[in-house]
ChimeraX commands (.cxc) that place a marker at each C-alpha (Angstrom):
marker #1 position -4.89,20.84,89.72 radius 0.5
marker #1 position -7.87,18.44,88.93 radius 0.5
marker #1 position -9.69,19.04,91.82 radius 0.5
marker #1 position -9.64,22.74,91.26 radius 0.5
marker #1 position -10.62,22.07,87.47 radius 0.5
marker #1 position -13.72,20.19,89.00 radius 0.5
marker #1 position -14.57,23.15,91.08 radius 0.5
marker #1 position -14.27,25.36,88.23 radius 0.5
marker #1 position -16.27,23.45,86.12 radius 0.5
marker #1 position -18.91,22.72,88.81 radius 0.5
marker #1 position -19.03,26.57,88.96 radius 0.5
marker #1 position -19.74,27.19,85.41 radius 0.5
marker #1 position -22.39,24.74,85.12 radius 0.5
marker #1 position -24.33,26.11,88.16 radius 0.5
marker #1 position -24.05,29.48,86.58 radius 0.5
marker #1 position -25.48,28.16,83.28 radius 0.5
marker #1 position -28.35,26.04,85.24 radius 0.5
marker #1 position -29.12,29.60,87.19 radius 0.5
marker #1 position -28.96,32.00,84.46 radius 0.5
marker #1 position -31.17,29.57,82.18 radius 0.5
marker #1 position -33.64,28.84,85.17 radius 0.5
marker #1 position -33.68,32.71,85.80 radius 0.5
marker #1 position -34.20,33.22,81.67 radius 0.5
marker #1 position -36.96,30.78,81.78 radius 0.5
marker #1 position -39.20,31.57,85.08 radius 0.5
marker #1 position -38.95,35.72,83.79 radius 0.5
marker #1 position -40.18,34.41,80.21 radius 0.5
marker #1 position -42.93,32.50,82.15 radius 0.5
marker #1 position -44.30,36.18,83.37 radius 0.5
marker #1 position -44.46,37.39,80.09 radius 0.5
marker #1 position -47.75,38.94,78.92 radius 0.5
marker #1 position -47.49,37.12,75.57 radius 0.5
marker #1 position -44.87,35.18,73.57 radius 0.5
marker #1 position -43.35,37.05,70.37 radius 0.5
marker #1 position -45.10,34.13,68.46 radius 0.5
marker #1 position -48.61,35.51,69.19 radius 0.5
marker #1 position -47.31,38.84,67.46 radius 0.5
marker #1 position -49.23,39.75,64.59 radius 0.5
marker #1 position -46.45,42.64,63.52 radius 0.5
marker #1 position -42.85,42.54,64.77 radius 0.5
marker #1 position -40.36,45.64,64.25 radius 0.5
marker #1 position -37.16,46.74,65.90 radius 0.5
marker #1 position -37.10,49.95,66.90 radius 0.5
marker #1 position -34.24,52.07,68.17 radius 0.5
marker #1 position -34.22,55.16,70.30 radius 0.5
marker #1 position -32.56,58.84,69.92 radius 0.5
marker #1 position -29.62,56.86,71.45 radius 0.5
marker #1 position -29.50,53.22,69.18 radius 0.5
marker #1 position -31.19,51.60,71.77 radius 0.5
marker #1 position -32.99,48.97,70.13 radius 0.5
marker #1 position -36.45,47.85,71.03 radius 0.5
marker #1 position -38.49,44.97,69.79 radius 0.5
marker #1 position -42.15,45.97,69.28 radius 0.5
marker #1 position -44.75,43.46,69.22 radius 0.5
marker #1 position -48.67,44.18,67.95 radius 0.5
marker #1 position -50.33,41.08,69.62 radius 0.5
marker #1 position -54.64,40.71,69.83 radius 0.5
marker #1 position -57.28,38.61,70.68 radius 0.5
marker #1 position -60.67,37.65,69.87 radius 0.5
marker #1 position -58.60,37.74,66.27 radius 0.5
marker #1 position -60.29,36.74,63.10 radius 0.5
marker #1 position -58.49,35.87,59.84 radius 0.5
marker #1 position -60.14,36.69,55.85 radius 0.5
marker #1 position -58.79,37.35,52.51 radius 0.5
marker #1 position -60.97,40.25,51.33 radius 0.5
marker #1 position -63.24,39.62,48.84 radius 0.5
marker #1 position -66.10,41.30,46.66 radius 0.5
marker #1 position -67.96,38.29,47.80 radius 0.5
marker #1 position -68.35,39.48,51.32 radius 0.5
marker #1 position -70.87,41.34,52.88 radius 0.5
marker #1 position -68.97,41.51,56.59 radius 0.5
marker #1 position -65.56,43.35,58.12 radius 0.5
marker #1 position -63.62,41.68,54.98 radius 0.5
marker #1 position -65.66,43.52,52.31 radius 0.5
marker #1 position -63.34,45.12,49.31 radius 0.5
marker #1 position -63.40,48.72,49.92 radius 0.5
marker #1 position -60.80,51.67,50.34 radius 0.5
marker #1 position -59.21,50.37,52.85 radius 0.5
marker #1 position -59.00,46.65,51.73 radius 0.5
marker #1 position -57.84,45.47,48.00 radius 0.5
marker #1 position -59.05,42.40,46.25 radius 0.5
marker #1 position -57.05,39.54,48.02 radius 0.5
marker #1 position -55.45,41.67,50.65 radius 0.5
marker #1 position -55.01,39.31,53.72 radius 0.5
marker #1 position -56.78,41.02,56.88 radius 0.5
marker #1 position -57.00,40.14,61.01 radius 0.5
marker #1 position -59.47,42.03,62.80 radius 0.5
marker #1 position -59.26,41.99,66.48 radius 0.5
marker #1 position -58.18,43.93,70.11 radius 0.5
marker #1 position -54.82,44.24,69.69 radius 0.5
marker #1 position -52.26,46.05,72.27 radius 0.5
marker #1 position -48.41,47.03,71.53 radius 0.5
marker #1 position -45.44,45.22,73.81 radius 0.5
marker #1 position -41.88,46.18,73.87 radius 0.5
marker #1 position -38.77,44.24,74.73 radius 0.5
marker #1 position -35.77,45.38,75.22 radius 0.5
marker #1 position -33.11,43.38,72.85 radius 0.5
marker #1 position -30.71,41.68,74.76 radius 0.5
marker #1 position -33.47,41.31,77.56 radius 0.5
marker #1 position -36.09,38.23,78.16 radius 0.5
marker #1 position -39.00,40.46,79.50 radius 0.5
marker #1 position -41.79,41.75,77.41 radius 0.5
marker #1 position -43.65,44.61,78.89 radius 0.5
marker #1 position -47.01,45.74,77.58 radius 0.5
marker #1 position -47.71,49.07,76.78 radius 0.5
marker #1 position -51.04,51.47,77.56 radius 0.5
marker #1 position -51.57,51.46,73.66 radius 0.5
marker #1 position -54.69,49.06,73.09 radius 0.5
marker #1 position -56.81,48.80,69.63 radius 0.5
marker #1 position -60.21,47.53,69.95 radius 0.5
marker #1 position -61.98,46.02,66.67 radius 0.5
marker #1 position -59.14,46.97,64.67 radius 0.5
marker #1 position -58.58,45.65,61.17 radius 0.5
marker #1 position -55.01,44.99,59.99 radius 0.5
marker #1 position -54.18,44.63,56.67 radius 0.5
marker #1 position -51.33,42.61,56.40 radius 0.5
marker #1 position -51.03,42.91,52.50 radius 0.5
marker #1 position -50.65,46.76,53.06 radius 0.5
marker #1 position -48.97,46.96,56.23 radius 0.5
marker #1 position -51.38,49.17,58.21 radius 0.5
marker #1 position -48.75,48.63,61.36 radius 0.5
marker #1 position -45.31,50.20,59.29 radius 0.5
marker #1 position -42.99,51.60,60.49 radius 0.5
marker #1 position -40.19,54.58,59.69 radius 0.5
marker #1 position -36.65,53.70,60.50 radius 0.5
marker #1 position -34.50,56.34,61.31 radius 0.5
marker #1 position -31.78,57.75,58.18 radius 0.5
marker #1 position -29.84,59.77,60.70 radius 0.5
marker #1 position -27.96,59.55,64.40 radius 0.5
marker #1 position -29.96,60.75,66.87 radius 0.5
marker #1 position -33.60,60.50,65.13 radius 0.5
marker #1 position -35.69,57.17,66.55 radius 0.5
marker #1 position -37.05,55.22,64.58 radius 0.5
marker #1 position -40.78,56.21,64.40 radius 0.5
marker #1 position -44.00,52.89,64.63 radius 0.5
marker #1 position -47.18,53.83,62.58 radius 0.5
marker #1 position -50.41,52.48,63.55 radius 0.5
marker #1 position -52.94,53.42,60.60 radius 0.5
marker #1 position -56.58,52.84,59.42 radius 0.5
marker #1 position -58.30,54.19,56.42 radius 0.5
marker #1 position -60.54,56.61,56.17 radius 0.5
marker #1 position -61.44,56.69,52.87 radius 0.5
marker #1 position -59.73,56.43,48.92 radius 0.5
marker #1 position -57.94,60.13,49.68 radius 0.5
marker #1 position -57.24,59.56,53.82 radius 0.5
marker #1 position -55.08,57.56,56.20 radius 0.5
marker #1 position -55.23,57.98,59.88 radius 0.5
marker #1 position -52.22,57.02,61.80 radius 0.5
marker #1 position -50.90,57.11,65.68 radius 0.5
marker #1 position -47.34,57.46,65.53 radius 0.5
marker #1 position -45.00,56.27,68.33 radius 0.5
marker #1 position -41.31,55.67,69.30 radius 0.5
marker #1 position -39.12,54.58,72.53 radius 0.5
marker #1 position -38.94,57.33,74.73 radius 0.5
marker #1 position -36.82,56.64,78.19 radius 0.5
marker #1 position -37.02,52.99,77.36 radius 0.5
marker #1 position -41.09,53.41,76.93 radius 0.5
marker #1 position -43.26,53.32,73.80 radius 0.5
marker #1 position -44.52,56.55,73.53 radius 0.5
marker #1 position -47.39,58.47,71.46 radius 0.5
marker #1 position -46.24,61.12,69.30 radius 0.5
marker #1 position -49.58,62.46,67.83 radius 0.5
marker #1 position -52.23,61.69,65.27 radius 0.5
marker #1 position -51.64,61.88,61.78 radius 0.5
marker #1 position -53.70,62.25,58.75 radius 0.5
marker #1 position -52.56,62.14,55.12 radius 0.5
marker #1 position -53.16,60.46,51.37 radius 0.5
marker #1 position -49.62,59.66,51.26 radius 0.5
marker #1 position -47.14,57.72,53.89 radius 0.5
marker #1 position -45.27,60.80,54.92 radius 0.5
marker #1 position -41.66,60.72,53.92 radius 0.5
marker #1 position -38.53,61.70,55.53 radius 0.5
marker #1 position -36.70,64.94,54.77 radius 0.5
marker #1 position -33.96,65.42,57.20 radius 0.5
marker #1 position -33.22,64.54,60.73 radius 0.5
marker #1 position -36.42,64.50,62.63 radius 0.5
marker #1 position -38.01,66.31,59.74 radius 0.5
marker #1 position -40.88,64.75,57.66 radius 0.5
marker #1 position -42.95,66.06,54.90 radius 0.5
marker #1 position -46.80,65.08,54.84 radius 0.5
marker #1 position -49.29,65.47,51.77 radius 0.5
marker #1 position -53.06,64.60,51.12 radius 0.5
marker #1 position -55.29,65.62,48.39 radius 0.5
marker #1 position -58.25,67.31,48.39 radius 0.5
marker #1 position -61.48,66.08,46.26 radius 0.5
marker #1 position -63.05,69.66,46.68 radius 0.5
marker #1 position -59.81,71.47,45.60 radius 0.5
marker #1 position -59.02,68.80,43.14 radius 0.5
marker #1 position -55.43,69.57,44.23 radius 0.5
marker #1 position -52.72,68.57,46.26 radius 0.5
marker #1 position -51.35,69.87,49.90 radius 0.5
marker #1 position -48.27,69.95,51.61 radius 0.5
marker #1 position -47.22,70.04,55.43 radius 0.5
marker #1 position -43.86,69.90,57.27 radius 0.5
marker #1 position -43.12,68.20,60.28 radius 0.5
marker #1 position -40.59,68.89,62.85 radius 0.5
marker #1 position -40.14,66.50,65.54 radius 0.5
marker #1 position -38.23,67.26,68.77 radius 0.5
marker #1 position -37.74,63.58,70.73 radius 0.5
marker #1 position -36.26,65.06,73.77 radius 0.5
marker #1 position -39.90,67.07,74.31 radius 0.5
marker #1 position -42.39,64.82,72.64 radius 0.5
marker #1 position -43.28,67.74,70.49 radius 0.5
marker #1 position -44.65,67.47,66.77 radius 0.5
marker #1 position -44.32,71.08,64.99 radius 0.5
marker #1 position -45.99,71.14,62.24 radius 0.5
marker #1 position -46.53,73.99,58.76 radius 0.5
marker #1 position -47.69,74.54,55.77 radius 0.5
marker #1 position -45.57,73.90,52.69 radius 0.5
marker #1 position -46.15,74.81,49.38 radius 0.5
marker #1 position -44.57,73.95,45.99 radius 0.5
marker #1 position -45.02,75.09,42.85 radius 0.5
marker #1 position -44.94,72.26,41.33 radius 0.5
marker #1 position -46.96,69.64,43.30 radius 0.5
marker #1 position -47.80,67.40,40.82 radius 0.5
marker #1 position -43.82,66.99,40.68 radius 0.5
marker #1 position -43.38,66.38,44.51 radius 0.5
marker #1 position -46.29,63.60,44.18 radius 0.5
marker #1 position -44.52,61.89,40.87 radius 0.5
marker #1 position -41.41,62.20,43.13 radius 0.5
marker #1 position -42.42,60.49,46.57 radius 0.5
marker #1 position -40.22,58.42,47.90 radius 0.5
marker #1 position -41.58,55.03,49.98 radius 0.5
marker #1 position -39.60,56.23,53.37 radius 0.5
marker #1 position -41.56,53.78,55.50 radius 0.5
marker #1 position -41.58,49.39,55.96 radius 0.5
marker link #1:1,2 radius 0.2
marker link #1:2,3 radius 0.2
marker link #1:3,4 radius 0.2
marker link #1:4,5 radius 0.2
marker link #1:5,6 radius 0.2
marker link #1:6,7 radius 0.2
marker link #1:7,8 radius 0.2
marker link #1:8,9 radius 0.2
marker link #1:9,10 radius 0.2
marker link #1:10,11 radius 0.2
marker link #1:11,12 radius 0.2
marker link #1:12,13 radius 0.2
marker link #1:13,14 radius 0.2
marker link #1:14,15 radius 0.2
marker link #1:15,16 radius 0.2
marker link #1:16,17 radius 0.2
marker link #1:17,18 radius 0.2
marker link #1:18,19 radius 0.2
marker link #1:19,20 radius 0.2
marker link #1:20,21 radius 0.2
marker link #1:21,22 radius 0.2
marker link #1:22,23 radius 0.2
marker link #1:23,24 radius 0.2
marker link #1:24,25 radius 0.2
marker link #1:25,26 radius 0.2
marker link #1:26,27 radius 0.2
marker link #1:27,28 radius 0.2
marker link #1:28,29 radius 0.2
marker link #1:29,30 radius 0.2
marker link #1:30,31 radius 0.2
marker link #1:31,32 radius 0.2
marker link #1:32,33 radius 0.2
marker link #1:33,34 radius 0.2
marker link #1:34,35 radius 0.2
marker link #1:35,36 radius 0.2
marker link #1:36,37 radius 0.2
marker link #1:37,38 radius 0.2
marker link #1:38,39 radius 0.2
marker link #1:39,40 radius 0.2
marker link #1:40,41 radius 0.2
marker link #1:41,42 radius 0.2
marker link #1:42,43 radius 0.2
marker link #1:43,44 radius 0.2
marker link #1:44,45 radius 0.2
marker link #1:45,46 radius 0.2
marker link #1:46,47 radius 0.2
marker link #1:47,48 radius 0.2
marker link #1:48,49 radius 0.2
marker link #1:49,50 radius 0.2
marker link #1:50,51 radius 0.2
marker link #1:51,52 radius 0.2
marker link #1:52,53 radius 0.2
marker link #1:53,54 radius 0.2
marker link #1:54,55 radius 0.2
marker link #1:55,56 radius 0.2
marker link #1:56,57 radius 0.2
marker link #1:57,58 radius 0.2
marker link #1:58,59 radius 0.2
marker link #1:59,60 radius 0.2
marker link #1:60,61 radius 0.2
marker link #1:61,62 radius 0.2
marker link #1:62,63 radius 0.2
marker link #1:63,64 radius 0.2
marker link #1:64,65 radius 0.2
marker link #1:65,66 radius 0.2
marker link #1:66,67 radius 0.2
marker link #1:67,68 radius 0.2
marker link #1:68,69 radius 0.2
marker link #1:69,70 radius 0.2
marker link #1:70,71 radius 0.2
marker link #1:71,72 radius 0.2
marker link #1:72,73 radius 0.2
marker link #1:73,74 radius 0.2
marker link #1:74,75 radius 0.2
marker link #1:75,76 radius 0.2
marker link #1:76,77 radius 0.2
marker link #1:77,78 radius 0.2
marker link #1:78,79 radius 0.2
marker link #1:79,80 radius 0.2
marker link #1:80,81 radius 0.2
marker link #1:81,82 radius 0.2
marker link #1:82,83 radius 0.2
marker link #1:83,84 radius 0.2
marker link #1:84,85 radius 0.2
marker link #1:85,86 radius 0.2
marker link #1:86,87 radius 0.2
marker link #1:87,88 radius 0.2
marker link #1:88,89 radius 0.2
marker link #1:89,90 radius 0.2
marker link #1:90,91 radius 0.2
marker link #1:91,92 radius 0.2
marker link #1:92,93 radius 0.2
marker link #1:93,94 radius 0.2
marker link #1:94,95 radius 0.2
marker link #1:95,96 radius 0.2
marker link #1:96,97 radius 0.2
marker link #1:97,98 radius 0.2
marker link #1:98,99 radius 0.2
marker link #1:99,100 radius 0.2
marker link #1:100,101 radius 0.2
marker link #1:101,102 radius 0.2
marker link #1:102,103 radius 0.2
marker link #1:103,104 radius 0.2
marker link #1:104,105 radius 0.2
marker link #1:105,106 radius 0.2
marker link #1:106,107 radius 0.2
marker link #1:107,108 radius 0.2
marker link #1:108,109 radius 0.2
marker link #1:109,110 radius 0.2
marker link #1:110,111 radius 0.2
marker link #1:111,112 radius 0.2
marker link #1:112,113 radius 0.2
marker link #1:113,114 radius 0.2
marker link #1:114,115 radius 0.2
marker link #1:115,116 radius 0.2
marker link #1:116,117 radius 0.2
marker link #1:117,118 radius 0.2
marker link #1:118,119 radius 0.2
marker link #1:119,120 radius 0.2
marker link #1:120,121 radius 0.2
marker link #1:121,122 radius 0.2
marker link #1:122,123 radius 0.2
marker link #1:123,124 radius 0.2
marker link #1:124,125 radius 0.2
marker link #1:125,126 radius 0.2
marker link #1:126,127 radius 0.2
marker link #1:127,128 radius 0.2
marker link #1:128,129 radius 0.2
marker link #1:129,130 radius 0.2
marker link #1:130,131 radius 0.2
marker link #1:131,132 radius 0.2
marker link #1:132,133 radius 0.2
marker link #1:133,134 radius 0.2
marker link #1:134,135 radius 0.2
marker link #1:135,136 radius 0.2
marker link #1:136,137 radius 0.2
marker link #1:137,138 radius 0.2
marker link #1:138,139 radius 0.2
marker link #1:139,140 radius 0.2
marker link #1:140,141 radius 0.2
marker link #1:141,142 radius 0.2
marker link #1:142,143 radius 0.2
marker link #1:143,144 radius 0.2
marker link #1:144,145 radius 0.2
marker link #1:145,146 radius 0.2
marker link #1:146,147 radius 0.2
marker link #1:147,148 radius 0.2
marker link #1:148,149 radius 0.2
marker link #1:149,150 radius 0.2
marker link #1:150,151 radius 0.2
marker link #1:151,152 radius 0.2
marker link #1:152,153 radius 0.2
marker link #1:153,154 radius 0.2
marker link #1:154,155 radius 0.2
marker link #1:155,156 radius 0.2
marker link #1:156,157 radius 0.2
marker link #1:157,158 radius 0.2
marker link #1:158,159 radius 0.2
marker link #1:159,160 radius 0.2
marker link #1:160,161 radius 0.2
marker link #1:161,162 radius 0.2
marker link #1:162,163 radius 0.2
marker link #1:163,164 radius 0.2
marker link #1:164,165 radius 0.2
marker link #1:165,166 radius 0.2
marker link #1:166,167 radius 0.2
marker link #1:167,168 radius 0.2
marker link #1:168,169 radius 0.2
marker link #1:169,170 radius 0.2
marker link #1:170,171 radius 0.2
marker link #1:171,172 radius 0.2
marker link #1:172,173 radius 0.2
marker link #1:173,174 radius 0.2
marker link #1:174,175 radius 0.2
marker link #1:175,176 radius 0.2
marker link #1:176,177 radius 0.2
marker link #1:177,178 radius 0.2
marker link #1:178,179 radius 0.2
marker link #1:179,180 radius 0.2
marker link #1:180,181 radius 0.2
marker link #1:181,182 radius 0.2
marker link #1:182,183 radius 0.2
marker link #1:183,184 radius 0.2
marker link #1:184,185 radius 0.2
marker link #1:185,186 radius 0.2
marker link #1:186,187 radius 0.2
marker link #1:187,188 radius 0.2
marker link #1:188,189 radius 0.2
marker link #1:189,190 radius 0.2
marker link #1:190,191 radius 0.2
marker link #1:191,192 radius 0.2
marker link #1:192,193 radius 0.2
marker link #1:193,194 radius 0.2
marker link #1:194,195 radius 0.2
marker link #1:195,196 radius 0.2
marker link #1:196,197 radius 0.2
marker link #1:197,198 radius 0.2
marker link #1:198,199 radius 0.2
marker link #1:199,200 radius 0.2
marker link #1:200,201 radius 0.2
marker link #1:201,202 radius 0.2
marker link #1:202,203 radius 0.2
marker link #1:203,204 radius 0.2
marker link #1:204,205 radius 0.2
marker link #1:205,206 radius 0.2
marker link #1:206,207 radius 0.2
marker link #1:207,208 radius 0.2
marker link #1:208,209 radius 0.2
marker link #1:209,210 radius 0.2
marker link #1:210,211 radius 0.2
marker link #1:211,212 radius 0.2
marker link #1:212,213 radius 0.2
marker link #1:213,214 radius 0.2
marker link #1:214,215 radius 0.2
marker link #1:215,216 radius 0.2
marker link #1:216,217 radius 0.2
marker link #1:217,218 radius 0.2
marker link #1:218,219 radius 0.2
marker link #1:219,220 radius 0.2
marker link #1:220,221 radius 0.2
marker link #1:221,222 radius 0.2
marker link #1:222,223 radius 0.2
marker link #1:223,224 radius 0.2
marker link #1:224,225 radius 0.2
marker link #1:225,226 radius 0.2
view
């Protein structure tokens, strides 16, 4: 009976030395390590799959903006008093949870400024089975618009939905359905568009929407997005 306890255990501890070994050498190929990630999320497919999604860069640079600055950290539209900012080239990674291997992505940012303070890299997690969660990669424009590149785990990939613009983080209506707004200085009014997203088909439908009331709907937005 002892000697076959001494097998087993001599068993066991050869699969723990192998399976940690294997862990370690596949970590070794890893593009980056999740501690060189600027912005983390977990992001789960049609399915619950979940994904971590790293937004790692180089050549990275580090300011708090200030009026006091005449470079990249200036106070402007895009950058508040005290608003901590990295500018850099930064590329997207996904890992698989549950998994040790990172891949990178095709999705690279060159000079790109992130502001931490107001999340420029957000990202809307899904309210309903079988809508993905949905990353946001965003710069302003100006005071009135916000340019984003939306993506989400497609087939175990990180995928590009489309380009979005808008004055306000768009929020979620139903499943896969998303309302956008953005204001116009010329109109000195408000505009509304729907958004219907079919993950299956990478397709982005998008229409006009208008309310009555649309100084309501703005008093009313709801922060769908982290």
């Amino acid at each position: 009976m002892k000697k076959y306890l001494k097998v087993l255990i001599s068993m066991v501890l050869l699969l723990v030395g192998f399976t940690a070994f294997h862990s370690n050498a596949e970590a070794a190929k890893n593009p980056i390590s999740p501690k060189q990630s600027r912005v983390t999320y977990t992001l789960k497919d049609a399915n619950g799959v979940a994904y971590k999604v790293y937004f790692a860069g180089v050549r990275e640079k580090k300011a708090i903006a200030s009026y006091n600055r005449g470079d990249w950290a200036h106070v402007w539209a895009g950058a508040n008093e005290g608003d901590l900012l990295y500018r850099g080239n930064y590329t997207l990674y996904t890992q698989k949870v549950g998994t040790s291997h990172i891949k990178k992505s095709s999705h690279y940012f060159r000079d790109y400024t992130l502001n931490a303070t107001k999340k420029s890299v957000h990202m809307y997690p899904s309210k309903y089975k079988g809508q993905p969660d949905i990353l946001a990669v965003a710069e302003t424009d100006s005071e009135y618009w916000e340019n984003a590149d939306w993506y989400y785990i497609k087939n175990g990939v990180l995928t590009h939905i489309t380009g979005a613009a808008y004055t306000l983080r768009a929020q979620v209506l139903r499943k896969n359905e998303f309302l956008i707004s953005w204001y116009s200085v010329e109109d000195n009014k408000w505009f509304f568009s729907g958004a219907v997203f079919d993950p299956t088909k990478n397709v982005l439908q998008t229409a006009d929407t208008v309310y009555n009331k649309p100084n309501v709907v703005i008093r009313d937005w709801k922060k769908h997005w982290q």
